[in-house]
C-alpha positions in Angstrom: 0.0 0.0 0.0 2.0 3.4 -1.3 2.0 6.1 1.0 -0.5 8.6 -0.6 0.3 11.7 0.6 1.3 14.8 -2.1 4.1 15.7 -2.0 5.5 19.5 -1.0 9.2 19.4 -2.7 9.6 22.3 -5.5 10.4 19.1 -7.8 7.2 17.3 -6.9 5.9 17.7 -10.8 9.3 16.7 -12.2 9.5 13.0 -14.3 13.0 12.9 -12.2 11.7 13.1 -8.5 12.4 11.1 -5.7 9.8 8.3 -6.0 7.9 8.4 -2.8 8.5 5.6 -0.5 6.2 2.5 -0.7 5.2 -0.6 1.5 7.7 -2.3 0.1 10.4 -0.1 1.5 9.2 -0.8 4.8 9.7 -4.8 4.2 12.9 -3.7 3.7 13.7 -1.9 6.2 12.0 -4.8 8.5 13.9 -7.1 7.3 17.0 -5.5 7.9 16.3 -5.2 11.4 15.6 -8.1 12.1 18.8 -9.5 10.8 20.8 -6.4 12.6 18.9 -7.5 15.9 20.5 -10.5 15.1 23.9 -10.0 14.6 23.7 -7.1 17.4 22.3 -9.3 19.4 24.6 -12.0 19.4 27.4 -9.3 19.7 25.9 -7.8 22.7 25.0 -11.1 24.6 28.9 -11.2 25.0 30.0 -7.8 25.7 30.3 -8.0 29.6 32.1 -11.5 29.2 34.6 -9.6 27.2 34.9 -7.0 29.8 34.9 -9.6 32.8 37.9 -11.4 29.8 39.5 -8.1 29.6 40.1 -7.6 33.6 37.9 -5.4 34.4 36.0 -5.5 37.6 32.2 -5.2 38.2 32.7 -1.3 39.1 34.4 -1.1 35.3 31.9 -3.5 33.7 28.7 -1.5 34.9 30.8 2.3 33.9 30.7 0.0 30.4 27.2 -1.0 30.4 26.2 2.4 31.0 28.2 3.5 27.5 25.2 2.6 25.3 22.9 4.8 26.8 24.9 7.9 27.1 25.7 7.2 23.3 22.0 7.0 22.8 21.2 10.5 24.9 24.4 11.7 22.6 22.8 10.4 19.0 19.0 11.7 20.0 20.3 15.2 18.6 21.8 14.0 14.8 18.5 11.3 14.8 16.6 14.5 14.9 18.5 16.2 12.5 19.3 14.3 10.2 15.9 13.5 8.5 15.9 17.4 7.4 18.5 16.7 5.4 18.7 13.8 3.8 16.4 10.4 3.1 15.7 8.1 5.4 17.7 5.6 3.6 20.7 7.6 4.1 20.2 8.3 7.9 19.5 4.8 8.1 23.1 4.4 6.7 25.0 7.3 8.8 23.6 5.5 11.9 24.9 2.2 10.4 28.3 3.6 9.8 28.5 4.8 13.4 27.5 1.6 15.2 29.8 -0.4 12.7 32.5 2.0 14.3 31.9 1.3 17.7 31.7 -3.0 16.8 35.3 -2.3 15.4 36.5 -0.6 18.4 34.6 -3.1 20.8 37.4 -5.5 18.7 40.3 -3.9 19.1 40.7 -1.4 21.9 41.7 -2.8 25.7 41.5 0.5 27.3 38.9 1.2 29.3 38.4 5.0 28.0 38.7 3.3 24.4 36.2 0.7 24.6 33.6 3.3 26.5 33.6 5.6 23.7 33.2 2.7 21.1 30.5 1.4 22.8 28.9 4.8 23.5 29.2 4.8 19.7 26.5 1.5 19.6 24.0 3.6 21.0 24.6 6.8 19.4 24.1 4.7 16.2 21.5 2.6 17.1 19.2 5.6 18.2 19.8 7.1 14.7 18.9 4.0 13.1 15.7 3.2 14.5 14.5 6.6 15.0 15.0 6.9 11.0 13.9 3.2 10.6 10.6 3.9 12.4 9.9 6.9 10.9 10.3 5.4 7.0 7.9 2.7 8.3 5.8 5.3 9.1 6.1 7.4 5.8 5.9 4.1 3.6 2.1 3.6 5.1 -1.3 4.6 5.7 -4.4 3.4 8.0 -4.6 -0.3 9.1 -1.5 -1.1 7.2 0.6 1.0 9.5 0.0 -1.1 12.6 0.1 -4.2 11.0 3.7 -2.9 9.6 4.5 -1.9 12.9 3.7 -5.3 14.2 5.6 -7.4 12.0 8.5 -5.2 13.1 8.1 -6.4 16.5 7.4 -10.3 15.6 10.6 -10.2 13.8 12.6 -8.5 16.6 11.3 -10.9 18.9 11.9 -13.6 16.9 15.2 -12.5 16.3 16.1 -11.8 20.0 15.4 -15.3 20.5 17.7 -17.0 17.7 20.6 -14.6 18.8 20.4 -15.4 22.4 20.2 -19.4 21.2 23.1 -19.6 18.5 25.2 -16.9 20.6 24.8 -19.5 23.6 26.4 -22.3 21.3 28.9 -20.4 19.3 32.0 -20.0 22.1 32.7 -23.7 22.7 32.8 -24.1 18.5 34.6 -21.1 18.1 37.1 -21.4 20.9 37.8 -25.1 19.5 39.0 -24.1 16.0 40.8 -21.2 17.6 43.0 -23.6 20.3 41.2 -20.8 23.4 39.2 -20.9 25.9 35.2 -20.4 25.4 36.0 -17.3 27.5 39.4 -16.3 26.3 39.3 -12.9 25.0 39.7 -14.0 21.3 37.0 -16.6 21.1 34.7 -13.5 22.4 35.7 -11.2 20.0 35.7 -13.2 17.2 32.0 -14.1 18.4 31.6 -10.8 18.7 33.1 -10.3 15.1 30.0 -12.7 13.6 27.2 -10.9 14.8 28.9 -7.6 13.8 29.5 -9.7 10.3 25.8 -10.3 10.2 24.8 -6.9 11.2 26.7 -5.8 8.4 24.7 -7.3 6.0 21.6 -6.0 6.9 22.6 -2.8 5.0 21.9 -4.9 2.2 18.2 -4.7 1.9 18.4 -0.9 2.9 20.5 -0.3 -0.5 16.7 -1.2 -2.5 14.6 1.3 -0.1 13.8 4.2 -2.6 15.9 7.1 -2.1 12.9 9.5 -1.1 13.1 13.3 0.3 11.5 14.0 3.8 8.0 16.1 2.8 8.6 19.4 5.4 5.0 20.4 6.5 5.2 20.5 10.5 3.0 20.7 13.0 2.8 24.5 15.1 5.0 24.5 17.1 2.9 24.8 21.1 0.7 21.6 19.3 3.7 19.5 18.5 5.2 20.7 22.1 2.1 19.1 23.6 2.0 16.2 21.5 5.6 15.3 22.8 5.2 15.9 26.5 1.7 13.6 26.3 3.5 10.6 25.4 6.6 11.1 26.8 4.9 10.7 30.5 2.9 7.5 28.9 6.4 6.1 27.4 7.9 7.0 31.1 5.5 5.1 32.7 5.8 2.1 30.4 9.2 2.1 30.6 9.2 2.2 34.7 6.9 -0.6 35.2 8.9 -2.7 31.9 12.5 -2.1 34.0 10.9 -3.3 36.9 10.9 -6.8 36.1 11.3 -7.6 32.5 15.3 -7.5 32.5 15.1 -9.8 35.4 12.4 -12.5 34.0 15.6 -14.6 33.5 16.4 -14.5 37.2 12.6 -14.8 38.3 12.4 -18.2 37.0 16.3 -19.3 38.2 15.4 -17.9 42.0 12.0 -18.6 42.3 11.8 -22.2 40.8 15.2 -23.0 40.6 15.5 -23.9 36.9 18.8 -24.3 35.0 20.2 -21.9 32.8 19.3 -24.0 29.8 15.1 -24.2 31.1 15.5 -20.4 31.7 16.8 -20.0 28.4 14.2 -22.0 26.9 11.3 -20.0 29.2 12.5 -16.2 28.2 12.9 -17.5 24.7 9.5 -19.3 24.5 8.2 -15.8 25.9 9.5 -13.9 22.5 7.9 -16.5 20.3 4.5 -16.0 22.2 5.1 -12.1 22.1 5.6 -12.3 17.9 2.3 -14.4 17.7 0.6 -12.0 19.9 2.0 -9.0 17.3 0.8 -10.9 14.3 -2.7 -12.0 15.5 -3.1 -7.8 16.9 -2.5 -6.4 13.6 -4.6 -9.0 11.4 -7.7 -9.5 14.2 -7.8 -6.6 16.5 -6.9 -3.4 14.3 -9.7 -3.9 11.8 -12.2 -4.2 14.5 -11.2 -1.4 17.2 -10.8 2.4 17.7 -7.1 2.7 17.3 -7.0 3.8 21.0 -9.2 1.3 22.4 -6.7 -1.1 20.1 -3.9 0.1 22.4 -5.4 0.4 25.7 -7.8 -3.0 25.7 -4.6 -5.2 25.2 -2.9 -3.2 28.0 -5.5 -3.9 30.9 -6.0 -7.4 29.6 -2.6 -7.8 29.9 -2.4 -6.8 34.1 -4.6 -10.1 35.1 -1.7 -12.0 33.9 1.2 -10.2 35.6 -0.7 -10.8 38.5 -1.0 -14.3 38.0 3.0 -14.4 37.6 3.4 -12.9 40.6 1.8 -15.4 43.2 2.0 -18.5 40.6 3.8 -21.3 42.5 4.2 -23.3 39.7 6.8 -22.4 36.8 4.3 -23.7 34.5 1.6 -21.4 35.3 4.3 -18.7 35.8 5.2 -18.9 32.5 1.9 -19.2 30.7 1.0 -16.1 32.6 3.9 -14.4 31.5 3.5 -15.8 27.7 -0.4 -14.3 27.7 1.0 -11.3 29.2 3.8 -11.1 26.6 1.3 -11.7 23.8 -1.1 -8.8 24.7 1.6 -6.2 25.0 3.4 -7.1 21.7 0.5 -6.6 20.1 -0.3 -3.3 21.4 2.8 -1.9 21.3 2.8 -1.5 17.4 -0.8 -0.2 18.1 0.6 3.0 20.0 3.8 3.2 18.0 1.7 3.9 15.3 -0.4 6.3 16.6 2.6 8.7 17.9 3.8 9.2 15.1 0.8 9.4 12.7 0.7 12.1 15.5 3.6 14.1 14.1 4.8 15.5 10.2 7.6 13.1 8.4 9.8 15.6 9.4 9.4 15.0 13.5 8.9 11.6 13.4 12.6 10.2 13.6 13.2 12.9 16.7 9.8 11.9 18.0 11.4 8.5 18.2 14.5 9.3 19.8 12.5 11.2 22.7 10.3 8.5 23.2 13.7 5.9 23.4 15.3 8.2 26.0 12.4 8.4 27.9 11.2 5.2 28.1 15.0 3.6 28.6 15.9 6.3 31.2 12.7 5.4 33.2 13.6 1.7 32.7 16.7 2.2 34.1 15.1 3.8 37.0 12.7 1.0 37.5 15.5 -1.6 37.1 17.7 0.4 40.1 14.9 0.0 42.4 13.7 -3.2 41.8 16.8 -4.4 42.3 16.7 -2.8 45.8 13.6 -4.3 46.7 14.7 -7.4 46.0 17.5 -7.2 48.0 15.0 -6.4 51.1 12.8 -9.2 50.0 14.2 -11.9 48.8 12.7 -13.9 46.2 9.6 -11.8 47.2 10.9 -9.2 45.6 9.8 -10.3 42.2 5.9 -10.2 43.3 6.4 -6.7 44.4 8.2 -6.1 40.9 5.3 -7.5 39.0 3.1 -5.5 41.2 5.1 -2.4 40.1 4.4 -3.3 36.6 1.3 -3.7 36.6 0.5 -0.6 38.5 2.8 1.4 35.5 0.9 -0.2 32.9 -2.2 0.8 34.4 -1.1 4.1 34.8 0.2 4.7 31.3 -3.2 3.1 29.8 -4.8 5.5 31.9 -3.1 8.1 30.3 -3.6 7.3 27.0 -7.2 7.2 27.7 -7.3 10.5 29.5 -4.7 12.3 26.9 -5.7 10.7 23.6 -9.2 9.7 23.9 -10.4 12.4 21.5 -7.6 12.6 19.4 -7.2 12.6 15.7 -3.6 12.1 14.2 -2.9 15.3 11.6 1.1 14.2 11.2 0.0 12.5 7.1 -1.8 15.9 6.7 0.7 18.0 8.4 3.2 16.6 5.5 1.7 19.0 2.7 1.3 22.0 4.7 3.9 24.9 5.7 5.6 23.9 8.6 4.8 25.3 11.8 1.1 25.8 10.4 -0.4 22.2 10.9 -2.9 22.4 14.0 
């Protein structure tokens, strides 16, 4: 389905225009994603194994861990930028070009102000990446289509979380075999390191075929777009509190709680991606034809909370984890739900720095969430994980609240806003 929005560039009547992107440039761009969550991902399960390989203690390693999202804060700024001057494809590039830097210098520095700033670099390219990546979804599609889009997005990245946490699991003892080290001798990390940067190299490859297509510069007015932001910034705050809670610690919840093995929590937290993807796909095919786009975010969202509570006082693992998988599948499938309605909220030309606000936001509040979560859980024990769940759900209710409250007369205008003036769009 072409995007079918005029066009506002002084060339727009010219036989040599920049095609306007298409549905089928945001298969590409999907796509490539998905195979650079892949090869990132299999990078990145290794990092702090490098850094543990390296010498450097857990004070060092968490001064590393933290270099991602200071590059991230950094990048918000050229993500922003960048779309008013060049094609999505091309951003999508730059911020390819940066991350690629920082994999290279992940490889080869030992220093500990060296490796910071090359994996500050991951983030700073990463943010322009998706911010760009998400906004040419966005620009390639109109109505229904756009959360469907959205959704396969997420299926894919789920799906792809999953195979890069399974063949990055099995490739050190391989690996370290042909190379006469150690599965955790600095080498056999970096050269696992060095495959998933390989593979997230060739995810360029479907962006070469996106269409080359100028940013349309209508805008919204300035006080409207200011309000717009702030609205769902607090919602993606409030996500992102109650998802830092618990979520980066699912894999611990099952090992403490239940006492599982690393290879049955593997196989749990994996399982819980796969039923995530189905939920996404099922969303955009069954649910977005039928609903308000709001009530096709927010019904998901409380639907989801029953579950988490489940989780919480399950004493089975079983249970547990179908709660979680139900969970799982209700929130991937309304995330692309409210991903597309911010930024069918905003003009082409904000959507990529929409992106990168909402990123900041909902990481910084995650990281907030995760900080205290992990203090109540060193009060409680393994009952710290209810209380996490139960700060989770609260968030969630909270942000759907929100949306309800912020949104529930709201018409998107960002499609339109693309053939007026900018700054004239109310």
């Amino acid at each position: 389905m072409g995007n079918s929005r005029p066009s506002t560039s002084p060339s727009a009547g010219r036989a040599d225009a920049a095609p306007a992107l298409r549905r089928h440039d945001a298969s590409l761009y999907i796509v490539a994603s998905g195979l650079g969550g892949l090869g990132l991902g299999i990078a990145f399960f290794y990092l702090n194994f490098l850094y543990r390989a390296l010498g450097f203690d857990a004070r060092a390693i968490g001064v590393l861990g933290g270099a991602q999202a200071l590059g991230a804060l950094v990048g918000a700024l050229p993500a922003a930028v960048l779309p008013r001057r060049m094609p999505r494809r091309n951003a999508i590039f730059a911020g390819g070009c940066v991350t690629a830097l920082g994999v290279v210098g992940i490889l080869t520095q030992t220093a500990l102000p060296a490796l910071f700033i090359a994996a500050a670099l991951t983030g700073c390219g990463g943010i322009i990446v998706a911010s760009s990546g998400s906004a040419l979804v966005a620009d390639a599609t109109i109505g229904f289509d756009r959360p469907r889009m959205f959704g396969h997005q997420v299926a894919l990245g789920a799906l792809a979380s999953f195979a890069a946490i399974a063949i990055a699991g099995a490739l050190a003892a391989p690996v370290g075999a042909a190379l006469g080290r150690a599965e955790m001798d600095p080498l056999t990390i970096r050269t696992v390191i060095g495959i998933g940067g390989v593979l997230a190299i060739a995810s360029a490859i479907p962006i070469l075929f996106v269409r080359p297509a100028a940013v349309a510069g209508g805008a919204l007015d300035a006080p409207h777009r200011r309000s717009l932001l702030l609205r769902f910034v607090a919602i993606e705050m409030a996500f992102g509190f109650g998802a830092g809670s618990f979520l980066p610690f699912a894999n611990l919840f099952f090992a403490d709680r239940f006492g599982l093995p690393i290879a049955g929590v593997g196989l749990a937290i994996g399982a819980l991606s796969v039923a995530g993807s189905v939920g996404a796909i099922l969303n955009g095919r069954l649910v977005v034809p039928r609903l308000p786009p709001l009530a096709a975010i927010v019904l998901p969202v409380f639907a989801s909370l029953p579950f988490a509570l489940l989780a919480a006082v399950a004493g089975q693992p079983l249970l547990a984890w179908a709660a979680l998988a139900l969970r799982a599948a209700f929130m991937y499938g309304s995330t692309p739900n409210f991903t597309a309605l911010e930024l069918s909220s905003f003009a082409p030309v904000e959507r990529a720095g929409a992106v990168a606000a909402f990123a900041i936001s909902w990481n910084g509040a995650s990281a907030a969430g995760a900080a205290l979560s992990g203090v109540v859980r060193a009060e409680l024990g393994t009952g710290g994980y209810t209380a996490n769940l139960i700060t989770l759900v609260a968030s969630y209710f909270v942000a759907a609240t929100l949306l309800v409250v912020f949104f529930r007369a709201h018409e998107p205008r960002g499609d339109a806003a693309a053939m007026l003036p900018a700054d004239s769009a109310r």
